[in-house]
LUMVODREN-753002 format. One line per 8 residues: for each residue x, y negated, z negated of N, C-alpha, C. Coordinates in pm, 1 decimal. Layout:
X/Y/Z/X/Y/Z/X/Y/Z | ...
# end
This chain:
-801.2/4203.0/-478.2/-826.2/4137.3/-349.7/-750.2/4006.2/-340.7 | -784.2/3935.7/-475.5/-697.8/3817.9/-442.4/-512.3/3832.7/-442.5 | -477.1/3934.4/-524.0/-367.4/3939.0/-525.5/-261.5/3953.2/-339.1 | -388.1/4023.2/-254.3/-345.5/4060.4/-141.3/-332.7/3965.6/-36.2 | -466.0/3876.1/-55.8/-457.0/3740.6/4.9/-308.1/3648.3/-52.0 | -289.4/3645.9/-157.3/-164.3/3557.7/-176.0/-27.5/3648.4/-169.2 | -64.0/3796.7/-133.2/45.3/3833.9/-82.5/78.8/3797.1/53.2 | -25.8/3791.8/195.7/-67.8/3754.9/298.3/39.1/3649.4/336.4
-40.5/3569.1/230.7/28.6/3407.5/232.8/170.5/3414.7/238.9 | 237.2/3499.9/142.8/351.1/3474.5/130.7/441.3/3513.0/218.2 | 394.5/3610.4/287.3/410.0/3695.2/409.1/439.6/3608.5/529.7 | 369.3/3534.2/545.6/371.6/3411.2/643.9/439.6/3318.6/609.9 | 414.8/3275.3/496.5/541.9/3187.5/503.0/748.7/3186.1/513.7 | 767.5/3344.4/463.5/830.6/3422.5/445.2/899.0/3374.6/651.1 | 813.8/3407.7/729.2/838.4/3460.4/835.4/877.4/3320.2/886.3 | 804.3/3222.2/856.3/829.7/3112.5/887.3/947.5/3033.3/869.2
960.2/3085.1/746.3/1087.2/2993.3/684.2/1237.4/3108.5/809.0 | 1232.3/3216.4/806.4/1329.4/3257.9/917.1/1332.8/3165.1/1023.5 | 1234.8/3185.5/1027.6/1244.4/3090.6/1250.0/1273.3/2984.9/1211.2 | 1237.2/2872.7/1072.4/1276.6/2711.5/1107.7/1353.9/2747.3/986.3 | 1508.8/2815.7/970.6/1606.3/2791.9/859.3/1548.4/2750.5/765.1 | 1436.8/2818.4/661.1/1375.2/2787.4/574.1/1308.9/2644.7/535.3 | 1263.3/2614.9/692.5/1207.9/2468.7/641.6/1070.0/2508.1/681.8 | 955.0/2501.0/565.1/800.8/2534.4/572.3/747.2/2391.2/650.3
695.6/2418.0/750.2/623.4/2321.0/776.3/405.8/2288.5/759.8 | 384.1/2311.5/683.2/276.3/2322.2/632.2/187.1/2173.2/545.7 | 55.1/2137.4/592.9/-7.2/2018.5/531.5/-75.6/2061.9/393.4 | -81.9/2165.2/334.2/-141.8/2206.7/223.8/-84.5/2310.0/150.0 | -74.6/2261.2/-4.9/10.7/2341.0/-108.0/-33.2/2487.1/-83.5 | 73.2/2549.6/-122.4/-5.2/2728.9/-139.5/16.8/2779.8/-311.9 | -54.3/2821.4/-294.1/-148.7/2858.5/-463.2/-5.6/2954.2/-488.0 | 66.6/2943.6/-604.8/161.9/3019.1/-700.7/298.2/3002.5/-613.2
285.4/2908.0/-547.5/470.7/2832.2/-493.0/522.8/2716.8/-517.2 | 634.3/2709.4/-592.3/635.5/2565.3/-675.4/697.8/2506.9/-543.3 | 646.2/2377.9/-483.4/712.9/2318.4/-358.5/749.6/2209.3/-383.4 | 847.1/2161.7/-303.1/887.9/2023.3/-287.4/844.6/1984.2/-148.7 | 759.7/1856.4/-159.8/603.6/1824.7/-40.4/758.0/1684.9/-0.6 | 755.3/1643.2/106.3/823.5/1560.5/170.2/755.5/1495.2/288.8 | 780.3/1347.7/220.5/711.7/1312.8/406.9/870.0/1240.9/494.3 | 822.7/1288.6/609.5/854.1/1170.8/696.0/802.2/1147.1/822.7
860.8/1065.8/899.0/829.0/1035.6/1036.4/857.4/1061.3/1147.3 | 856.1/1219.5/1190.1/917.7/1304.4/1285.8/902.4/1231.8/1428.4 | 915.8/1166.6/1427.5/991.9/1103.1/1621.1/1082.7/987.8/1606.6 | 1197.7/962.8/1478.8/1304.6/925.6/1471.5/1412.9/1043.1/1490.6 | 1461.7/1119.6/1620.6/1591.5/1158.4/1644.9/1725.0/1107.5/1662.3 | 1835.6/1131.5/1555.7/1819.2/1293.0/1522.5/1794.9/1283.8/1440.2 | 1738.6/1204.4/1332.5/1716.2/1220.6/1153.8/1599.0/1313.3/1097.4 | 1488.7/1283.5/1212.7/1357.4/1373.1/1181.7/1267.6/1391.9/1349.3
1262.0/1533.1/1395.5/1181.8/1490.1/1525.1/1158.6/1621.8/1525.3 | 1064.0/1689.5/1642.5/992.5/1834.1/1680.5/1068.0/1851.1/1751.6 | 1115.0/1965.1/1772.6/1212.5/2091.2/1869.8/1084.2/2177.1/1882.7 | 1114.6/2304.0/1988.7/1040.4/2372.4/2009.8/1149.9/2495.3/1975.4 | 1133.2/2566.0/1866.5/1198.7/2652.4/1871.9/1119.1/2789.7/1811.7 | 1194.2/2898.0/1904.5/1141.8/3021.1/1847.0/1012.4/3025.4/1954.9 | 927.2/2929.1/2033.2/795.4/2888.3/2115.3/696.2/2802.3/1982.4 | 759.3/2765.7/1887.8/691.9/2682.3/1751.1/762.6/2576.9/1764.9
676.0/2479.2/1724.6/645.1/2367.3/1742.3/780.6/2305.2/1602.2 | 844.5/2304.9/1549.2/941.0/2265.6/1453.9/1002.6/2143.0/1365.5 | 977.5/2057.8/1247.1/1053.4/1940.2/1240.3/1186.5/1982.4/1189.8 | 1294.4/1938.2/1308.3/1391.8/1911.1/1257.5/1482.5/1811.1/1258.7 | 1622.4/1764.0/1207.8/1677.6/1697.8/1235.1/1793.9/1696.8/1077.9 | 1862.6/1561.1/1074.2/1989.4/1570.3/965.7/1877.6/1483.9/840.9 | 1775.4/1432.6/854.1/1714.7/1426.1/688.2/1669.9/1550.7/684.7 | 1579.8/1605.8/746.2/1524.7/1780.6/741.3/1617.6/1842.0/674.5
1744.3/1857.8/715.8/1864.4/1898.1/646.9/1877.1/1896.9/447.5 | 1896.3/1755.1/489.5/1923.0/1693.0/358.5/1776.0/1744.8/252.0 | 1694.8/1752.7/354.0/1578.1/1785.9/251.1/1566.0/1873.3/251.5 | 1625.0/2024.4/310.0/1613.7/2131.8/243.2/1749.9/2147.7/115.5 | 1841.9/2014.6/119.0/1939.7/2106.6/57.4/1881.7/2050.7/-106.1 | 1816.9/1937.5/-84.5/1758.1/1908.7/-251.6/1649.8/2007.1/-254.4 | 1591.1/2054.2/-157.1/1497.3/2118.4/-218.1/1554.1/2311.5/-303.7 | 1644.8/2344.4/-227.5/1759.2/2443.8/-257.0/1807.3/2400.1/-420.3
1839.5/2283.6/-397.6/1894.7/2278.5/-511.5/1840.2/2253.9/-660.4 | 1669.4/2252.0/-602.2/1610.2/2181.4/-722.1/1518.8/2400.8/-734.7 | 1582.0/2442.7/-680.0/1483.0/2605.8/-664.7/1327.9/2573.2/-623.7 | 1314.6/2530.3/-558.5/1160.2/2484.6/-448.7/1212.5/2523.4/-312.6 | 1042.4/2563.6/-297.1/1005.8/2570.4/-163.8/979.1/2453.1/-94.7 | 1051.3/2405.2/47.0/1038.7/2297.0/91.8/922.9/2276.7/152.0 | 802.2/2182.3/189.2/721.7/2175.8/239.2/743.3/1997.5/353.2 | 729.0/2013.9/514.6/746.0/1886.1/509.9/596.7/1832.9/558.0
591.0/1715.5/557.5/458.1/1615.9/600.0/508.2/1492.7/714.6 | 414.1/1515.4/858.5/481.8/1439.2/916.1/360.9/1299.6/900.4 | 435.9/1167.1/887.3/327.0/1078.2/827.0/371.5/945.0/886.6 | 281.5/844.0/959.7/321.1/766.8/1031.2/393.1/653.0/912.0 | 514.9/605.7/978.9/626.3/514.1/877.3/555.7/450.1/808.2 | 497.9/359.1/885.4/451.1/244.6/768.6/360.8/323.9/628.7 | 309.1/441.3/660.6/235.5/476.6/551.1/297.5/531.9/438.6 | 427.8/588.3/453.0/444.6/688.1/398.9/492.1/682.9/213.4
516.1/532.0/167.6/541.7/528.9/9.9/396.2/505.2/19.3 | 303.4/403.0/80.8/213.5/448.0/39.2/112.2/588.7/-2.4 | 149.8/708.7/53.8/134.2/816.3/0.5/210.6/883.5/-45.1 | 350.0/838.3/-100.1/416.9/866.8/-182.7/356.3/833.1/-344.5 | 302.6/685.9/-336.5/226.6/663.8/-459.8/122.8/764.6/-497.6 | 61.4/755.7/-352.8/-95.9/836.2/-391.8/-79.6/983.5/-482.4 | 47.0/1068.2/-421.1/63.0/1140.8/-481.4/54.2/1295.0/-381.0 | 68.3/1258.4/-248.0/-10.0/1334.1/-139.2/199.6/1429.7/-128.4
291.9/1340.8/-125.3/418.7/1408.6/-137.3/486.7/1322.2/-266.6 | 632.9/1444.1/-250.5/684.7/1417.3/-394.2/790.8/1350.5/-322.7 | 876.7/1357.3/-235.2/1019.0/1232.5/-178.9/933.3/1214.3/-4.7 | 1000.8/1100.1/-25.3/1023.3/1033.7/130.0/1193.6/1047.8/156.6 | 1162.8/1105.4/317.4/1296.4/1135.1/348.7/1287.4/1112.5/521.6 | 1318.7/945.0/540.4/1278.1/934.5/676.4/1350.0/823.9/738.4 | 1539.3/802.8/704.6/1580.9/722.1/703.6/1570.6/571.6/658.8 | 1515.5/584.1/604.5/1454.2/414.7/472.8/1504.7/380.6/402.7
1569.3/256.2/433.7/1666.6/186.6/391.2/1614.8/56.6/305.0 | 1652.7/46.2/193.0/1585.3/-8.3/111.2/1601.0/-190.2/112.0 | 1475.5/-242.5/115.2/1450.5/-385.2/94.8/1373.1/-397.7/-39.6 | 1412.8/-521.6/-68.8/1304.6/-595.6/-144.8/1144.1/-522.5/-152.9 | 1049.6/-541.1/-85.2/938.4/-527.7/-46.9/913.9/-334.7/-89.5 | 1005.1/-335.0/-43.9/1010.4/-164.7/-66.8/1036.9/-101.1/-209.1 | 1105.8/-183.1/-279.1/1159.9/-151.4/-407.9/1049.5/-195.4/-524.6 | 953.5/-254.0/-461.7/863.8/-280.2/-507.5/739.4/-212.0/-532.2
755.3/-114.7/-435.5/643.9/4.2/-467.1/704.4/136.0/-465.1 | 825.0/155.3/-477.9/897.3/274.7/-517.8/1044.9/272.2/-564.5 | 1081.0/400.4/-614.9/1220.8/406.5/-597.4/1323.0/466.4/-544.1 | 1399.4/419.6/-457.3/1539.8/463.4/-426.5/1636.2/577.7/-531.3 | 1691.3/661.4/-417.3/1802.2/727.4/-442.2/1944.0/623.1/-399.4 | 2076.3/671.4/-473.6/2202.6/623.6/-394.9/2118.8/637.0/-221.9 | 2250.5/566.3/-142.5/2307.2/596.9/9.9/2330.1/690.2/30.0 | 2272.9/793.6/146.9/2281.0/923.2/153.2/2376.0/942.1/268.1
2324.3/786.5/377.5/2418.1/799.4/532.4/2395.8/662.3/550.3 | 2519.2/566.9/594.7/2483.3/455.2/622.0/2523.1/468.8/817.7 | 2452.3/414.7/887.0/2470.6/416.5/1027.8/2549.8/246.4/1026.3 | 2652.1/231.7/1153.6/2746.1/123.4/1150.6/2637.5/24.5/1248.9 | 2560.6/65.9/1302.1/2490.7/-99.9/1352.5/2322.8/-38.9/1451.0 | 2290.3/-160.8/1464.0/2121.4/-110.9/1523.5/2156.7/-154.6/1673.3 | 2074.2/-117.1/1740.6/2105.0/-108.4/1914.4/1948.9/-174.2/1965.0 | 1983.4/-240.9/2039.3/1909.5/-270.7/2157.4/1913.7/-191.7/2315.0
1774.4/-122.4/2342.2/1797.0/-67.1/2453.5/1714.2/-119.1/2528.3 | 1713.3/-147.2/2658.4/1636.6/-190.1/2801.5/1703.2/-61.9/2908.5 | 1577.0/-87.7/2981.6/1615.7/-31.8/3114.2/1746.3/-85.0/3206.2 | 1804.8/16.9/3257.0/1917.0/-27.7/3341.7/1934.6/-110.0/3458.3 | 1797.3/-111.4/3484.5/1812.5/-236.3/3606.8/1801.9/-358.3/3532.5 | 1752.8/-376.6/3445.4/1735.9/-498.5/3349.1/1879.0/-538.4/3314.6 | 1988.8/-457.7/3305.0/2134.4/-484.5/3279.0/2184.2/-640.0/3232.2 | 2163.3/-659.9/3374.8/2203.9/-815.2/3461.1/2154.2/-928.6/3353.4
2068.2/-840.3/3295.0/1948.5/-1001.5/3265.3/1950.8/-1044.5/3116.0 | 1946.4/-912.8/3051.4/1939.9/-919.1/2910.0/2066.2/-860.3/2871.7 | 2194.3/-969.8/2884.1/2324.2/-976.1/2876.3/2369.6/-978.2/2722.7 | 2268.2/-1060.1/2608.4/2280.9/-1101.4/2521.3/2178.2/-1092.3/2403.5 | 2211.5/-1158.5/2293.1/2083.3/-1179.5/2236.4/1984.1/-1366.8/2256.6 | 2085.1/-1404.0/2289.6/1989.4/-1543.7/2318.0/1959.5/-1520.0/2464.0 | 1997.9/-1445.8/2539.5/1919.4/-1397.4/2689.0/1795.4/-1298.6/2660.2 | 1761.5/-1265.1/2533.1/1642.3/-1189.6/2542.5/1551.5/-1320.7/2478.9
1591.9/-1448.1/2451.3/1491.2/-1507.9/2446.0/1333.3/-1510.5/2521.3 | 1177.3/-1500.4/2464.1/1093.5/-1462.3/2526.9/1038.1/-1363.4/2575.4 | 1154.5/-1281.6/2544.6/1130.8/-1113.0/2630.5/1081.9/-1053.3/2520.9 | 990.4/-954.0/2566.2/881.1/-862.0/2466.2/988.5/-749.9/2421.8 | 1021.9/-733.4/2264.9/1103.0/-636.8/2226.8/1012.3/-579.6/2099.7 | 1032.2/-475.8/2104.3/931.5/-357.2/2051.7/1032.0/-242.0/1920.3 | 952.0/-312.4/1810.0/995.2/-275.2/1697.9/918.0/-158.8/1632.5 | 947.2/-56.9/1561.5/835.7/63.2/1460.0/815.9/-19.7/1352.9
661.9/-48.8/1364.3/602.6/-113.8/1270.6/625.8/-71.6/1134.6 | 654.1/-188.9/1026.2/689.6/-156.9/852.3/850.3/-41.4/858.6 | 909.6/-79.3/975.8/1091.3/-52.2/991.7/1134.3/-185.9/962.1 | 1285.5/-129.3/945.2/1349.5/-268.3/862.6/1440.6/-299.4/1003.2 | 1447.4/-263.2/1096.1/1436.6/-295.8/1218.0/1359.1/-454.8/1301.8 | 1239.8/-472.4/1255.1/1098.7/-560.3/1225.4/1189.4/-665.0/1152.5 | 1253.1/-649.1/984.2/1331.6/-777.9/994.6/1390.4/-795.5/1036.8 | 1487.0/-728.2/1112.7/1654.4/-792.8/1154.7/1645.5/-835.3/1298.2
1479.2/-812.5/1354.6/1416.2/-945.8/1457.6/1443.9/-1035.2/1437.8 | 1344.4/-1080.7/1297.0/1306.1/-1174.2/1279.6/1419.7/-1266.3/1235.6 | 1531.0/-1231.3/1204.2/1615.3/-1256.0/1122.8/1727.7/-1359.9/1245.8 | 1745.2/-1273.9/1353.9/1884.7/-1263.1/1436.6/1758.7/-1304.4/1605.9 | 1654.5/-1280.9/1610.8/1599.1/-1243.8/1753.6/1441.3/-1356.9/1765.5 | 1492.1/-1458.4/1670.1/1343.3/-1494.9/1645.9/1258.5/-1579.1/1757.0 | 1314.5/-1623.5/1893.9/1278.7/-1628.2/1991.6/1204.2/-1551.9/2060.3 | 1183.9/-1432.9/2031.0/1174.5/-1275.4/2118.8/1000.0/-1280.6/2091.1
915.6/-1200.1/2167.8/793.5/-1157.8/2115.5/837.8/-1035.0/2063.0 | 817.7/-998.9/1903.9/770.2/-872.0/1870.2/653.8/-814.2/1918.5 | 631.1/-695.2/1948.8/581.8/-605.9/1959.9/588.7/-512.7/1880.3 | 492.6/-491.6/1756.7/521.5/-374.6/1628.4/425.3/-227.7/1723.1 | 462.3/-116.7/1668.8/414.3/2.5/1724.1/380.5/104.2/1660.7 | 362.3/191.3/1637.4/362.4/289.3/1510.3/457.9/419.7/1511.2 | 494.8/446.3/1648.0/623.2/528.7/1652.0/730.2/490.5/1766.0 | 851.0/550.1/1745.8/909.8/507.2/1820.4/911.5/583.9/1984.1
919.7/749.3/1977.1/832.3/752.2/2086.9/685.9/668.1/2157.7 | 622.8/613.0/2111.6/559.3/496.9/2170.8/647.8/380.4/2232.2 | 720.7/355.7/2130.6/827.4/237.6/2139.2/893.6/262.7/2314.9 | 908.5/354.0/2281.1/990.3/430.4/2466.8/933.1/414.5/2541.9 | 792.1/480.9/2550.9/676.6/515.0/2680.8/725.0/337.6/2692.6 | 671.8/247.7/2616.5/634.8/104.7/2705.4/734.9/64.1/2738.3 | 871.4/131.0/2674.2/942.3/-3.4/2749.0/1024.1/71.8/2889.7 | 1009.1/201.8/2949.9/948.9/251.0/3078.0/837.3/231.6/3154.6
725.0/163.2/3058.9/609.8/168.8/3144.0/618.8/11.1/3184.0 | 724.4/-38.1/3135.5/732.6/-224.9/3160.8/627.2/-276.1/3035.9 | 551.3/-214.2/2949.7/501.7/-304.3/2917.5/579.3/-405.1/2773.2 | 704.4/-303.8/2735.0/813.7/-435.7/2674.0/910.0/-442.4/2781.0 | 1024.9/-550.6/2722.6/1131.7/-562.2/2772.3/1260.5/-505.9/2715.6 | 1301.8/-477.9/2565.1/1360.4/-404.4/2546.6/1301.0/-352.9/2386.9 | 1420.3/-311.5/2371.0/1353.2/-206.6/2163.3/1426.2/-201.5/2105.3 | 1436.7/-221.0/1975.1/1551.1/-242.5/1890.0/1540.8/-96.4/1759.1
1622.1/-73.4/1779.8/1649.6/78.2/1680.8/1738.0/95.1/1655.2 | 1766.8/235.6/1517.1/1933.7/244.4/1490.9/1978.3/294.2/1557.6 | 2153.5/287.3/1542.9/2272.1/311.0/1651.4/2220.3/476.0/1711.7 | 2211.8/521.4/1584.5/2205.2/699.6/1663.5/2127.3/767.5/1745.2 | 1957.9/666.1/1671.0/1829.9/671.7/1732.6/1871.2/622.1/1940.9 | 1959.8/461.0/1918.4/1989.1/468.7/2008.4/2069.5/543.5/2107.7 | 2152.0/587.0/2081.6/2281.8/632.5/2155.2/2154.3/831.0/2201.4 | 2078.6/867.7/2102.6/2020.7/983.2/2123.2/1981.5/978.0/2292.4
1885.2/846.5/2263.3/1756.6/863.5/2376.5/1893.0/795.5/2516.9 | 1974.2/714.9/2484.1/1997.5/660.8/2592.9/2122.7/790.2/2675.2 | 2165.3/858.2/2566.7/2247.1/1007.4/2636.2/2151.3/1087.1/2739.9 | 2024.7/1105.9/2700.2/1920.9/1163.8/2729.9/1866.8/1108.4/2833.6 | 1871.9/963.2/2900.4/1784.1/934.6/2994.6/1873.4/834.4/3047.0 | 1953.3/885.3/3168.2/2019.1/773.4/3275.9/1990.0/650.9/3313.8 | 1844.8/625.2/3281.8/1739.7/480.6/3304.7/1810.4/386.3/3213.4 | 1885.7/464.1/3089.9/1857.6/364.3/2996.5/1994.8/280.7/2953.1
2016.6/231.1/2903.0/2139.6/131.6/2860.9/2154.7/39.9/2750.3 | 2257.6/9.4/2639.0/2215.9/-43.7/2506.3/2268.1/-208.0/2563.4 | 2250.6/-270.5/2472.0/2278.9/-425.3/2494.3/2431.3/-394.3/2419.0 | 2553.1/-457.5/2457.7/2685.0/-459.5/2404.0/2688.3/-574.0/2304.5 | 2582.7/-558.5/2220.1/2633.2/-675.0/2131.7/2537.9/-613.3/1932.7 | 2613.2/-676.5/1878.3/2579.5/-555.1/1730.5/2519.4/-655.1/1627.8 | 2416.6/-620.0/1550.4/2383.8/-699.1/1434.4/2478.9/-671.0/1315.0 | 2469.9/-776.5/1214.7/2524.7/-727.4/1105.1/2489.9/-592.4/1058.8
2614.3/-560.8/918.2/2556.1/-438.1/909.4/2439.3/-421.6/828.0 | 2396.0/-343.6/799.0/2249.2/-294.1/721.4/2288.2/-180.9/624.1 | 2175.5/-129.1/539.9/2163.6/-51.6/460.4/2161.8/47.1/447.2 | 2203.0/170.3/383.6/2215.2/306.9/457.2/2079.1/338.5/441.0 | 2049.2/474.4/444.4/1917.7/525.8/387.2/1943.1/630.6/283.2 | 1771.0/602.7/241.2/1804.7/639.7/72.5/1638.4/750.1/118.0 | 1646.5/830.5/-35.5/1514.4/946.8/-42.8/1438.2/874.6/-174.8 | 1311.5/856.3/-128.3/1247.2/737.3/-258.0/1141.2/815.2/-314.4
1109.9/793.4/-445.3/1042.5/867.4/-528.6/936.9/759.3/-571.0 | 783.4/848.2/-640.6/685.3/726.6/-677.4/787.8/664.6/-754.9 | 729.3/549.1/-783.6/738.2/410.2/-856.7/711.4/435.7/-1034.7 | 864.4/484.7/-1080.7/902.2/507.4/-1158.3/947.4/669.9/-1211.4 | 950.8/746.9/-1131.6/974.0/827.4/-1094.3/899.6/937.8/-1203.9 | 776.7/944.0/-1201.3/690.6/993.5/-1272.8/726.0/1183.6/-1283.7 | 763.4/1214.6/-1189.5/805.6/1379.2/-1174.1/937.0/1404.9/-1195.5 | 1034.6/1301.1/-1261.8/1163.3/1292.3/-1263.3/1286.8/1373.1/-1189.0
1239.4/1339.5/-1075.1/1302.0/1394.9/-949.3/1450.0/1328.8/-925.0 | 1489.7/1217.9/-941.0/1573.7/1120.4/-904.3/1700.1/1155.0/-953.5 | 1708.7/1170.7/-1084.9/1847.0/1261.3/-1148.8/1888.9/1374.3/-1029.3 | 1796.8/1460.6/-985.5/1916.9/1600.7/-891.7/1891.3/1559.9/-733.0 | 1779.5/1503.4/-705.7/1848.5/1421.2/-590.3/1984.9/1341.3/-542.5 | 2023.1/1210.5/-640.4/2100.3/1166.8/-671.5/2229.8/1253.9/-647.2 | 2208.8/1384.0/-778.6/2359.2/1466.0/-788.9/2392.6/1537.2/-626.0 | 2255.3/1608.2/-557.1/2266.8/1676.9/-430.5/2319.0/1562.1/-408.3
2273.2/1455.6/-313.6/2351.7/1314.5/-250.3/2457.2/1320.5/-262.6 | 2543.0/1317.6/-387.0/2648.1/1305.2/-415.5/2754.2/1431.7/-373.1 | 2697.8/1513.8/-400.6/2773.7/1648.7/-348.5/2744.8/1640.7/-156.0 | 2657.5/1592.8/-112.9/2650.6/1623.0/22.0/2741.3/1452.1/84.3 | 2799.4/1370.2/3.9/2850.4/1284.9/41.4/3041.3/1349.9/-8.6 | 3031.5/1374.7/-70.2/3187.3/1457.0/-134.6/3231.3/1521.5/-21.3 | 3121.3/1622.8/48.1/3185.7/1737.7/118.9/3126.1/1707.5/256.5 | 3101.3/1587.7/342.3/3067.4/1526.9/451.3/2977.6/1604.5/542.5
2880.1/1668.9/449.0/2776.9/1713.6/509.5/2701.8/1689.1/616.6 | 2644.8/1549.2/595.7/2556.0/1473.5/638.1/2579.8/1449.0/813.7 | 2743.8/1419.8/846.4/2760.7/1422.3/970.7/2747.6/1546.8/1049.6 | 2819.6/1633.8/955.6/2777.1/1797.9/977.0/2643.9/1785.3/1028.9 | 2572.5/1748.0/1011.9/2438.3/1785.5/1016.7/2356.2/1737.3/1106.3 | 2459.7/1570.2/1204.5/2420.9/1502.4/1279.5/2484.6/1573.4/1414.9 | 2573.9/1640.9/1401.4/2652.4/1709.0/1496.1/2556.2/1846.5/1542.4 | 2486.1/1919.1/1442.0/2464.7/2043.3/1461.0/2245.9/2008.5/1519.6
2233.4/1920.9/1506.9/2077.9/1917.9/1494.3/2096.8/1842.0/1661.7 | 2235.7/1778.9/1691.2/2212.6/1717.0/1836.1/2209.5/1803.6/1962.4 | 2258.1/1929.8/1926.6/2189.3/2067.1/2019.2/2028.3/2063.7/2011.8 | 1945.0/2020.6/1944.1/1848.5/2086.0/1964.1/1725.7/1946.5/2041.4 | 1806.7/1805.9/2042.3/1745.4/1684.4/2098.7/1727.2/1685.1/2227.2
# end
């Protein structure tokens, strides 16, 4: 009997992995499948976000990518976890997933409760977007002095406010689809995100428009493991990285996932 039930199982997952290019999307291990559990924060497009494909609900994007190809390469079944940003090394510690893979770019603060892989993709600058009638007004960055700009709370986005924008009211949020609704609904004035995140939503919605002016550059993003890498994962991560940076995967992957935004 039990053998039939975990045939069942496998059956389904089997079917699943067809419709989302073998990416399992599931919150709980299945009994006799060695998996690789991944979190991230599916409403950063294109790196991690829901498509509807097949009439299923789907995470995809170019870390999704990247995280099936370590998981390929390590012979695991991929499993992902969608988990709000700020939480997610924290349940990387706990032990709830084995990598974070959610564009996270490593600081201080961060290196402190986990560890980094190499640079997997570095993006060339972060964007400011406002609404298009706002154009006129928020010309600059010392013209957004005072104006409510709306950051994803525990993003490294949040410093390079504080850093370059420190006039501004932050507004921290917990996703960046939130981040959007308000600053359509007026209740910010503009939002600060990366270049691709930007350039996604503002292709997508005629309302919208980036500020013409660029912060320094920043950090690429990295796939971080508990804090000391207790499952010694970090060695074939690393090597995948390296092979998916050799053979320019990664853009591959930003090109092919922007059909589905």
């Amino acid at each position: 009997m039990k053998s039939a039930k975990i045939a069942a199982i496998l059956l389904v997952l089997l079917t699943v992995s067809v419709l989302a290019g073998c990416n399992i999307d599931l919150e709980t291990p299945v009994e006799n499948v060695d998996q690789l559990i991944v979190g991230t924060s599916a409403d950063y497009a294109p790196f991690e976000f829901h498509a509807i494909i097949g009439g299923q609900d789907i995470i995809v994007g170019s870390d999704i990518e990247l995280a099936k190809k370590i998981a390929e390469d390590m012979g695991k079944e991929l499993v992902i976890k969608d988990i709000a940003f700020e939480n997610l090394l924290s349940e990387l510690n706990k032990g709830s997933i084995d990598l974070v893979i959610s564009d996270m770019m490593a600081t201080s603060a961060r290196l402190k409760e986990a560890d980094a892989s190499g640079e997997y993709y570095r993006e060339s600058d972060q964007k400011i977007v406002m609404l298009k009638k706002n154009a006129e007004v928020y010309t600059s960055f010392d013209a957004l002095a005072d104006a409510k700009l709306a950051v994803q709370k525990g993003s490294v986005q949040g410093e390079i406010a504080k850093a370059h924008l420190d006039d501004c009211t932050l507004v921290e949020v917990m996703t960046v689809d939130e981040m959007f609704y308000r600053l359509a609904s007026g209740e910010v004035d503009a939002l600060l995100v990366s270049g691709n995140v930007a350039d996604s939503h503002v292709a997508a919605n005629t309302h919208l428009v980036m500020l013409d002016q660029t912060f320094p550059e920043t950090e690429g993003g990295r796939v971080w493991v508990a804090k000391g890498d207790p499952q010694g994962l970090l060695e074939q991560v690393n090597r995948t990285i390296d092979y998916v940076k050799i053979n320019n995967l990664y853009s591959a992957w930003l090109d092919k996932v922007a059909e589905l935004n």
